[in-house]
C-alpha positions as CSV (number, residue, x, y, z in Angstrom):
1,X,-8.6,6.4,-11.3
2,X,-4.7,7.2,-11.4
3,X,-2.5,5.9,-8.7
4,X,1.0,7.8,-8.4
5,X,3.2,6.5,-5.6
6,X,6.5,8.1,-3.6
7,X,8.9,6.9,-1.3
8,X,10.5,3.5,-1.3
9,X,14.3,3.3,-2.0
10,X,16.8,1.7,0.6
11,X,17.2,1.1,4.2
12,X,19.2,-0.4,6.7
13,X,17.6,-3.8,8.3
14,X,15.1,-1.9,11.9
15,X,14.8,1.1,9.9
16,X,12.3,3.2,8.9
17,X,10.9,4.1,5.3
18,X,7.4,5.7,4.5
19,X,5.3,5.2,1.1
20,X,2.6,7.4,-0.1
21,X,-0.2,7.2,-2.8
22,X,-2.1,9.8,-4.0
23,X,-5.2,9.3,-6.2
24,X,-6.5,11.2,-8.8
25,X,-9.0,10.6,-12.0
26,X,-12.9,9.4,-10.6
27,X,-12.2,9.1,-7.1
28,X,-15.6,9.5,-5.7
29,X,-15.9,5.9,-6.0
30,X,-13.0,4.8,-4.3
31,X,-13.8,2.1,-1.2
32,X,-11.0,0.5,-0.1
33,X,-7.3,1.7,-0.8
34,X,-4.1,-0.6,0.3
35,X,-0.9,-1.9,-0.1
36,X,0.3,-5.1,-1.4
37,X,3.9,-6.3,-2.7
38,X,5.6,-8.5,-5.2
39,X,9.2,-9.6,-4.2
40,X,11.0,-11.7,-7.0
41,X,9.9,-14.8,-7.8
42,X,6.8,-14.6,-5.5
43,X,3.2,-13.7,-5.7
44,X,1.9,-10.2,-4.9
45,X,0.2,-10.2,-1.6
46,X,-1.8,-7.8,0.3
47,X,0.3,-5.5,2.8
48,X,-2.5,-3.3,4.6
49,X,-6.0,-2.0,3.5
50,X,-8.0,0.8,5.0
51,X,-11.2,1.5,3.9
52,X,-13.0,5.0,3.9
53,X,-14.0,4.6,7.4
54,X,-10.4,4.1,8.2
55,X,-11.0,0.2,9.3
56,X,-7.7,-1.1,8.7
57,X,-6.9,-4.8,8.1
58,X,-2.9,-6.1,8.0
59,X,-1.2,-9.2,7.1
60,X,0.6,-10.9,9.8
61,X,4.3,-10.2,8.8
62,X,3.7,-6.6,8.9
63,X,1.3,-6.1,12.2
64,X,2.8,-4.4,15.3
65,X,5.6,-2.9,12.7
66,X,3.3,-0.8,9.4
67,X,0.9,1.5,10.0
68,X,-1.6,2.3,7.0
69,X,-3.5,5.6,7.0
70,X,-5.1,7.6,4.7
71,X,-6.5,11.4,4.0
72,X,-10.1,10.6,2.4
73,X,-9.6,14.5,1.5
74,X,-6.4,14.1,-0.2
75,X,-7.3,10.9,-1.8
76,X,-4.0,9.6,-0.5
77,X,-3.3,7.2,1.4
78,X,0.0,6.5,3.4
79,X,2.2,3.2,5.2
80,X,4.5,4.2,7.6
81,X,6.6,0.8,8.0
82,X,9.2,0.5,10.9
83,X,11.5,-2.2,12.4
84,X,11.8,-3.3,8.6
85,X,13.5,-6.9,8.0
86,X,15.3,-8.2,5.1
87,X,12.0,-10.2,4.0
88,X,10.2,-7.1,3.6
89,X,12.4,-6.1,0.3
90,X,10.1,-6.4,-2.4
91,X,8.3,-4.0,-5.2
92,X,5.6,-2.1,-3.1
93,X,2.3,-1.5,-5.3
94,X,-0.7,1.2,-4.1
95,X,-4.0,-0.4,-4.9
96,X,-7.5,1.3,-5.1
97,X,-11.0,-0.8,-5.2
98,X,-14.2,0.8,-6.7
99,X,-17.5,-1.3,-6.2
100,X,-19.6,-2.3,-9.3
101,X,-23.0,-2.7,-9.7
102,X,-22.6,-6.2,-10.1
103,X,-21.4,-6.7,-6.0
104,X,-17.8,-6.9,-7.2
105,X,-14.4,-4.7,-6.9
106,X,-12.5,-3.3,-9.7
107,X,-9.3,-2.7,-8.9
108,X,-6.6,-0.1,-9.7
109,X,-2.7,0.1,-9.4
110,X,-0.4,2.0,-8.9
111,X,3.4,1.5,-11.1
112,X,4.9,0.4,-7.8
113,X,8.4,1.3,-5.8
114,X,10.8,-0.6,-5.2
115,X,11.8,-1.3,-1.1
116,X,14.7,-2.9,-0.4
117,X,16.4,-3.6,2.8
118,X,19.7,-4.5,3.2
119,X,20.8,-7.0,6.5
């Protein structure tokens, strides 16, 4: 599976930026696609997931303000992000999980793009 991002780039502090991912490669056995970021010196963490049943789950930061969605016939999936904040500056990474026969995930990424918002 090949993850290739768009979007990203700058924005003014309660504005508005959208980021899309579209998958390619063996997507048939694709479960659970998301977002998580990395800003500097930090951890990555997990933004939004939506599985292929379009149950969503978000971290608290972002709830009320993201939206994740995805097209299961596009392979793509999509986060719409609003009201953004200064905090939310960070590198944004697509992420794709694919079950195993062993009851675990393997998980792909995308190359990431960059968000930044300026106060």
């Amino acid at each position: 599976v090949q993850l290739v991002e768009s979007g990203g780039g700058l924005v003014q502090a309660g504005g508005s930026l959208s980021l899309s991912c579209a998958a390619t490669g063996d997507t048939v056995c694709i479960s659970h696609m998301g977002w998580y970021r990395q800003a500097p010196a930090k951890e990555r963490e997990l933004v939004a997931t939506i599985t292929s049943g379009a149950g969503t789950n978000y971290a608290d930061s972002v709830k009320g303000r993201f939206t994740i969605s995805r097209d299961n016939a596009k392979n793509t999936v999509y986060l719409q992000m609003s009201s953004l904040k200064p905090e939310d500056t960070a590198v944004y990474y697509c992420n794709a999980r694919c079950p195993t026969a062993w009851g675990t995930f393997f998980n792909y990424w995308g190359q990431g793009t960059q968000v930044t918002v300026s106060s």
